[in-house]
N, C-alpha and C positions, 0 to 999 in steps of 0.2 A: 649305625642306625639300629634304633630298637626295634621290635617285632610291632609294636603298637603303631608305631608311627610308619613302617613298611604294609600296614594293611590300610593305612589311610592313605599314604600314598597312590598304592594299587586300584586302591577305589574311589581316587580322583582321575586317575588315567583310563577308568572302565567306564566313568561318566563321560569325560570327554572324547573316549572313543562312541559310544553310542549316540552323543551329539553330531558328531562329526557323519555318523551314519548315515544318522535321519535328515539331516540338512537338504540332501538333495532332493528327497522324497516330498517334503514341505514346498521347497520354492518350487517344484517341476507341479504347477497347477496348471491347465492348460489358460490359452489366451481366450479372449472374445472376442465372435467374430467379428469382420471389420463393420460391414452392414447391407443393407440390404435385404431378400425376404426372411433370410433365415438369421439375422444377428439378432434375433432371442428376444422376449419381452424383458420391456425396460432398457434396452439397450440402445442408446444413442450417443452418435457418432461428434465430435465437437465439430463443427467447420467455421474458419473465421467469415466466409463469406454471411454468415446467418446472422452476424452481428454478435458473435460469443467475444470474449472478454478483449479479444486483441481485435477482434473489427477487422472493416477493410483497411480501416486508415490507421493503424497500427496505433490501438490503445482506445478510440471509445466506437465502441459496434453500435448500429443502430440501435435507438434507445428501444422500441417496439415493449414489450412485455417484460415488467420488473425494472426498465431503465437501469438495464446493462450498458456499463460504459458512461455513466452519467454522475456527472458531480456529487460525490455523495449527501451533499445538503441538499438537493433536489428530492432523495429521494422519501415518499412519503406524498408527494405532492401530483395533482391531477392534471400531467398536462397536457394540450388539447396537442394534434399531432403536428398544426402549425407550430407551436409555440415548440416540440419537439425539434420541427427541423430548423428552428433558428438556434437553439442550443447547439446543434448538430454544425450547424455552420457556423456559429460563434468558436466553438471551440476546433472546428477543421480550420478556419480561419488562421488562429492562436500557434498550432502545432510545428510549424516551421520554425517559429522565434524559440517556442520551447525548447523544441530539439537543441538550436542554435547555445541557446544559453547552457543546457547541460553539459553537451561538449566544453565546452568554456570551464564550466563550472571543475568536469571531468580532468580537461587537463591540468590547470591548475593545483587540483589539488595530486594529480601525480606526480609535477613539477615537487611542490613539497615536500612526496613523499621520497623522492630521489634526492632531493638535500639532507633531508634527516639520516639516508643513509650513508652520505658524503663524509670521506671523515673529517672536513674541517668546512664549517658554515660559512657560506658564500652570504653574508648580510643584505647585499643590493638585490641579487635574485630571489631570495626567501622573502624581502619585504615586498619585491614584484608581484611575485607569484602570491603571497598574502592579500595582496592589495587584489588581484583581479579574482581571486577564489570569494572573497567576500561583494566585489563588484556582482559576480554571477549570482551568487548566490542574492543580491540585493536585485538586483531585475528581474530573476523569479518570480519572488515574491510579489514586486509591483506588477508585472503580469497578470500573476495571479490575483490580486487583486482588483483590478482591471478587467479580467476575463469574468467574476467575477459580478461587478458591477456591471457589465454587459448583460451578462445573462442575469440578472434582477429586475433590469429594466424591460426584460421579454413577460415576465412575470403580471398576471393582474392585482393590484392590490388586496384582495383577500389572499391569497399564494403569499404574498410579501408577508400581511399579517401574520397568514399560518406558520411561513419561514423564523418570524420573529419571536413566536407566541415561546417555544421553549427556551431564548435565550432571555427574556425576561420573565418568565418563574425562578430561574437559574440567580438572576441577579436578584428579585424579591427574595428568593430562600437566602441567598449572600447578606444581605440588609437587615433578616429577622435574625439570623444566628450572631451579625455585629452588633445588634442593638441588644441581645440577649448578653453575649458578651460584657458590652458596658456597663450595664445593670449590675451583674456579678461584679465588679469592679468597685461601682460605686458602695454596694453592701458591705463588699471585704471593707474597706477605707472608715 
């Protein structure tokens, strides 16, 4: 080893030693309090009872402010707290089948993933398990569609409007830039 190359070394092991130092000094930040009078301004506590992201009913908390928990296409939209607690029971309604289907959908595709580890493919169980991963995965989506439609139909017709009003600018700007297109087309020709 040359001399050159022994101070560069040295002084990659003097870095990583002073890394190694500091480490602990860095993450040892102290916690925040849990809560109560003294857990500090600005500091609040998550509770799923409040209706934060996991809710009572595991996955949509009461919609109240910001419509936490609420279909994301909802959000944007003014709804009155009737029409909140049909969404609410629309989709508490829904959550049973869902659960139901993921599992399904879950095992499935673990079933898959333990043939592909197999070392010689079982044809009749791999088109089984194919067949029901795509079956779950296809009742989802009708679900979701479905839960969907449900909760549109809570909706009063301007809501509907307003829901609708960005997916067709989306398809008017689609229409200007194909017919812009063609244009270009017919010029080159």
């Amino acid at each position: 080893m040359t001399l050159p190359t022994t101070f560069t070394a040295l002084r990659a092991a003097a870095a990583l030693c002073a890394c190694l130092l500091a480490a602990p000094a860095v993450l040892a930040q102290p916690m925040p309090p849990a809560d109560g009078p003294d857990a500090g301004p600005g500091f609040e506590q998550p509770d799923a009872r409040a209706g934060g992201p996991f809710g009572p009913f595991g996955g949509f908390g009461g919609f109240g402010e910001g419509m936490r928990g609420a279909p994301p296409f909802l959000r944007g939209l003014d709804l009155s707290e009737e029409q909140q607690d049909r969404v609410f029971a629309i989709l508490h309604a829904q959550a049973p089948k869902r659960r139901e289907l993921h599992k399904a959908e879950r095992k499935a595709f673990e079933s898959l993933r333990e043939l592909a580890r197999a070392p010689q493919l079982d044809e009749a169980r791999a088109s089984a398990s194919a067949r029901a991963l795509g079956q779950a995965i296809a009742d989802q989506e009708l679900l979701r569609l479905q839960t969907g439609a449900r909760i549109k139909a809570a909706l009063t017709p301007a809501q509907r409007a307003q829901l609708d009003a960005p997916r067709a600018e989306k398809r008017k700007g689609r229409g200007d830039k194909a017919s812009a297109r063609e244009k270009q087309r017919e010029a080159g020709q």
